[in-house]
VODO-626883 format. One record per residue (C-alpha): residue number from 1; x, y, z. Coordinates in Angstrom, 3 decimals, decimal comma, m for minus. Example, Ala and Ser with C-alpha at 12.3 -4.5 7.8 and 13.67 -1.06 7.14 Angstrom:
2
    nr          u          v          w
     1     12,300     m4,500      7,800
     2     13,670     m1,060      7,140
This chain:
216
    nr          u          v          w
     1   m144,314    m21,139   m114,942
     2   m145,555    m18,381   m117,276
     3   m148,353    m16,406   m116,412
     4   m149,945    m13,085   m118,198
     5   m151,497    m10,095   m115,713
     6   m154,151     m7,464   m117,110
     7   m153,041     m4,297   m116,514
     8   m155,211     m1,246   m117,617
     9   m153,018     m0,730   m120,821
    10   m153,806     m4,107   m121,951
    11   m152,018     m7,523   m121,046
    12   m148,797     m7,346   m119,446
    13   m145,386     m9,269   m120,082
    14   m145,876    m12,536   m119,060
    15   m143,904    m13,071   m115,399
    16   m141,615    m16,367   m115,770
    17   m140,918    m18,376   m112,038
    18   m137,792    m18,777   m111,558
    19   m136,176    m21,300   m108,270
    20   m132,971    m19,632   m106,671
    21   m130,635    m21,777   m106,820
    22   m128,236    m22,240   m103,854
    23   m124,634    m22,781   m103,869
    24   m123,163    m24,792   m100,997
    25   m120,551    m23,153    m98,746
    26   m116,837    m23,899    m99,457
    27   m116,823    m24,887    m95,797
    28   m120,106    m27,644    m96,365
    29   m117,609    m29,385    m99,336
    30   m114,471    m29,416    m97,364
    31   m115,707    m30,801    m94,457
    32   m118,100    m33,513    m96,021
    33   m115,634    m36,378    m96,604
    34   m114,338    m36,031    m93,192
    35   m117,501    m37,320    m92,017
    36   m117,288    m41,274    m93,136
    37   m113,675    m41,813    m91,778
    38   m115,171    m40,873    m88,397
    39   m117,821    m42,969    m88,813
    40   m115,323    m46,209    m89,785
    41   m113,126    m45,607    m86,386
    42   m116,672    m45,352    m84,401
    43   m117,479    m48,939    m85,393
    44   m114,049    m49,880    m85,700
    45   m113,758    m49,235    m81,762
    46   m117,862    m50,981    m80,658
    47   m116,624    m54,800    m80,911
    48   m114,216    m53,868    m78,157
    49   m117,455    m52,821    m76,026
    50   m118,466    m56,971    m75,610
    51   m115,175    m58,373    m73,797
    52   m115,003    m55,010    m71,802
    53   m118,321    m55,608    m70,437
    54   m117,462    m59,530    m69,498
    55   m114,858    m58,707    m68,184
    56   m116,655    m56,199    m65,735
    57   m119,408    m58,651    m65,029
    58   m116,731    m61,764    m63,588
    59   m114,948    m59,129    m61,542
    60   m118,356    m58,260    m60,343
    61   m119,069    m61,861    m59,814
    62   m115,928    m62,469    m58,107
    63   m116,738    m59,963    m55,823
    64   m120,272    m61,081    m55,030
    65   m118,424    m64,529    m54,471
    66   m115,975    m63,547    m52,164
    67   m118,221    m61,044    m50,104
    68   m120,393    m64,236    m49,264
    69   m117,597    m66,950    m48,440
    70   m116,276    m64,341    m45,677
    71   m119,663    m64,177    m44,565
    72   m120,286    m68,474    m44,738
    73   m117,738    m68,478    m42,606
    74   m118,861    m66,244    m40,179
    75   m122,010    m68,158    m40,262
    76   m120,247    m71,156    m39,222
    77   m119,157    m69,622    m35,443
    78   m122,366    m68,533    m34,451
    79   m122,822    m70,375    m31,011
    80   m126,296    m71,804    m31,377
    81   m127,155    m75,023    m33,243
    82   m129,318    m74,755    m36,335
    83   m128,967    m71,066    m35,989
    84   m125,804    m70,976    m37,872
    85   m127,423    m73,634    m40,581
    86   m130,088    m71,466    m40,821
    87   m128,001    m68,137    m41,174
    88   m125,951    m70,256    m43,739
    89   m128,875    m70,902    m45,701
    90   m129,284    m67,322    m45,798
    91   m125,842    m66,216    m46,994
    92   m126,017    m68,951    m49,890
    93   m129,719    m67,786    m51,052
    94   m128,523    m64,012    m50,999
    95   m125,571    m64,954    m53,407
    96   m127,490    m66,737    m56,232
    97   m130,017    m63,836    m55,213
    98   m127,183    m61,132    m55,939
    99   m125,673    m63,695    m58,976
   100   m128,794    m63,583    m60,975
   101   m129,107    m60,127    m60,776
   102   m126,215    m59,301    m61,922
   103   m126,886    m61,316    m65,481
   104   m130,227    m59,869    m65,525
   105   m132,264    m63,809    m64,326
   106   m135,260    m63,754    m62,487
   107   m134,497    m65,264    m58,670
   108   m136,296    m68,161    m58,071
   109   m135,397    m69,157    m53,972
   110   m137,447    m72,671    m54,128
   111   m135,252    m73,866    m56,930
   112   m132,382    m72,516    m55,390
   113   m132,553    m74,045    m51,889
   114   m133,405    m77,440    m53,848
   115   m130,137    m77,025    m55,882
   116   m128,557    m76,348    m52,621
   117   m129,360    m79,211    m51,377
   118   m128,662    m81,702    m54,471
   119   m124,736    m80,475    m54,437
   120   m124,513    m80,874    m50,650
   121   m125,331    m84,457    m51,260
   122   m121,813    m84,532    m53,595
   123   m119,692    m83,317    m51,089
   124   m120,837    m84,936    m47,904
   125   m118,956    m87,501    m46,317
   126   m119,111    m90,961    m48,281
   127   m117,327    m92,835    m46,066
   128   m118,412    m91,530    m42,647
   129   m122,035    m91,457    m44,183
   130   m122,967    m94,394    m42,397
   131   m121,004    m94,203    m39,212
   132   m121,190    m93,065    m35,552
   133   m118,440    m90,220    m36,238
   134   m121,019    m88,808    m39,768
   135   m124,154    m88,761    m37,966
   136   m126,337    m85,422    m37,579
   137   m126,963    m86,623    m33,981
   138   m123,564    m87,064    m33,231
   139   m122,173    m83,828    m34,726
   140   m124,985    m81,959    m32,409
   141   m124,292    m83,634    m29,172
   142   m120,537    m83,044    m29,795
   143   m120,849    m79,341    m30,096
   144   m123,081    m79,066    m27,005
   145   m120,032    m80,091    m25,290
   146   m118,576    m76,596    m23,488
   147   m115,252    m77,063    m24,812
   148   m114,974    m79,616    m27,378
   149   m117,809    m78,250    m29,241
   150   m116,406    m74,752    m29,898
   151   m113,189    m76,339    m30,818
   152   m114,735    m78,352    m33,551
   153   m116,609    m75,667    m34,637
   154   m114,121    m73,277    m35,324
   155   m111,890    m76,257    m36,920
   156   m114,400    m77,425    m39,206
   157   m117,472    m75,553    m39,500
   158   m116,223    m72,008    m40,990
   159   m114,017    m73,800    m43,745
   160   m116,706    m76,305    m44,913
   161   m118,860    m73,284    m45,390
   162   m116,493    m71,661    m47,175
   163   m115,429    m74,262    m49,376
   164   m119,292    m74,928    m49,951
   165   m120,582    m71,572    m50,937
   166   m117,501    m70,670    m52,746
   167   m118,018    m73,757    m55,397
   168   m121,954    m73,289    m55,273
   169   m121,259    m69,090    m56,277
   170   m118,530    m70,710    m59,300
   171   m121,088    m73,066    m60,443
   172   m123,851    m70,238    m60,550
   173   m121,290    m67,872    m61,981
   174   m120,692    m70,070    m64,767
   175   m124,177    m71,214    m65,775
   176   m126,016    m67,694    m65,523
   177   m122,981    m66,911    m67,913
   178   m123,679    m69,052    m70,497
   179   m127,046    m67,910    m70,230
   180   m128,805    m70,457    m68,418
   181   m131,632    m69,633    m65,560
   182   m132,765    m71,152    m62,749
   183   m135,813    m72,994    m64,667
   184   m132,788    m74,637    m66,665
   185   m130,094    m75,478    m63,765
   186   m129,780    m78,980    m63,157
   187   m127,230    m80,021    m60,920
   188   m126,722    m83,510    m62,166
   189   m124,628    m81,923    m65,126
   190   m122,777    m79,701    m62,678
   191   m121,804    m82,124    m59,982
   192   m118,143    m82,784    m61,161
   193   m116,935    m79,229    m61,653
   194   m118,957    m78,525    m58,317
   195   m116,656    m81,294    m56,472
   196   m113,537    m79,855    m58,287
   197   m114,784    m76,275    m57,136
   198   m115,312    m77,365    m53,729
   199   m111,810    m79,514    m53,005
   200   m110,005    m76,496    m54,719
   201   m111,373    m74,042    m52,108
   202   m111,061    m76,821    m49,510
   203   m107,025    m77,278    m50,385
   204   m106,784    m73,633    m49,926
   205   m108,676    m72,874    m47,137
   206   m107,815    m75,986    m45,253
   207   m111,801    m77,318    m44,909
   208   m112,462    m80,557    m43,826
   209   m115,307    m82,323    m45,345
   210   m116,154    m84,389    m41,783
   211   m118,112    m80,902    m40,755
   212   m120,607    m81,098    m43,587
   213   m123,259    m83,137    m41,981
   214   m123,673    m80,162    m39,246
   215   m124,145    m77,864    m42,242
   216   m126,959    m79,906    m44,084
């Protein structure tokens, strides 16, 4: 930009603007380039992030599993009828509770207690179902008994419960992984890996299915 100033003399030379320019530092140029090769290994290294994570959520699962079959079984000594079913119920609420937290689902304890109750129905007893030896009325009257009702309980009772919670946490594992909720469980589609869930735990643990009716 030119521009003339009045002096007293007459006009003065005209002043001319001119921008500095500024050289970049020998440093700035050298250590440019440097710059996208750290960039590549940054997003070389983020798909690794995903399975890392899974990984850390089943062990977590597993955990939240485990803690809650030790404490099914506990459940299942308690020397009071109904009390144990109730403190059962409990146990098995507080692990789809602790489940669905842990892949971010909102708890919903109606739907779980109804689920509950729809795979207890595929692991009861079919062929004591309709006998003396499967009834709920039996079951109670044989644990009132001093001594043959504590042995049957700790036979039966703290293995069923086991063998129960542990396929009802594997079934929850695996649908709240797959990203299902509660609003979308239905345990019609999970009854047969449920069953293979519950005789796996029930080979290893040594449960016997005749204690289930005491635990429905």
């Amino acid at each position: 930009m030119v521009s003339e100033k009045d002096t007293p003399g007459g006009k003065a030379k005209p002043d001319t603007a001119v921008a500095p320019v500024s050289t970049p530092a020998p440093e700035a140029v050298t250590a440019a380039p440097e710059t996208a090769p750290h960039s590549a290994n940054t997003s070389e290294a983020a798909p690794e992030t995903a399975p890392a994570a899974s990984a850390s959520t089943e062990a977590q699962a597993a955990e939240i599993i485990r803690k809650h079959v030790l404490l099914s079984a506990a459940a299942g000594v308690i020397p009071l009828n109904f009390v144990d079913t109730a403190a059962l119920a409990v146990v098995q609420l507080r692990l789809l509770k602790e489940l669905s937290e842990l892949h971010g689902v909102d708890f919903r304890g109606d739907i779980g207690r109804s689920a509950v109750g729809t795979l207890f129905a595929t692991v009861a007893p079919t062929a004591l179902g309709g006998s003396l030896l499967g009834s709920m009325a039996f079951n109670v009257a044989l644990r009132s008994v001093p001594v043959i009702g504590t042995v049957t309980r700790l036979a039966t009772q703290p293995a069923f419960n086991s063998a129960f919670t542990y396929a009802l946490g594997k079934v929850f594992q695996q649908h709240f992984a797959s990203g299902g909720t509660f609003l979308t469980f239905q345990p019609e589609k999970v009854k047969t890996y449920f069953r293979e869930k519950f005789e796996e735990a029930r080979r290893r643990k040594g449960a016997t299915p005749e204690a289930a009716p005491a635990a429905a």
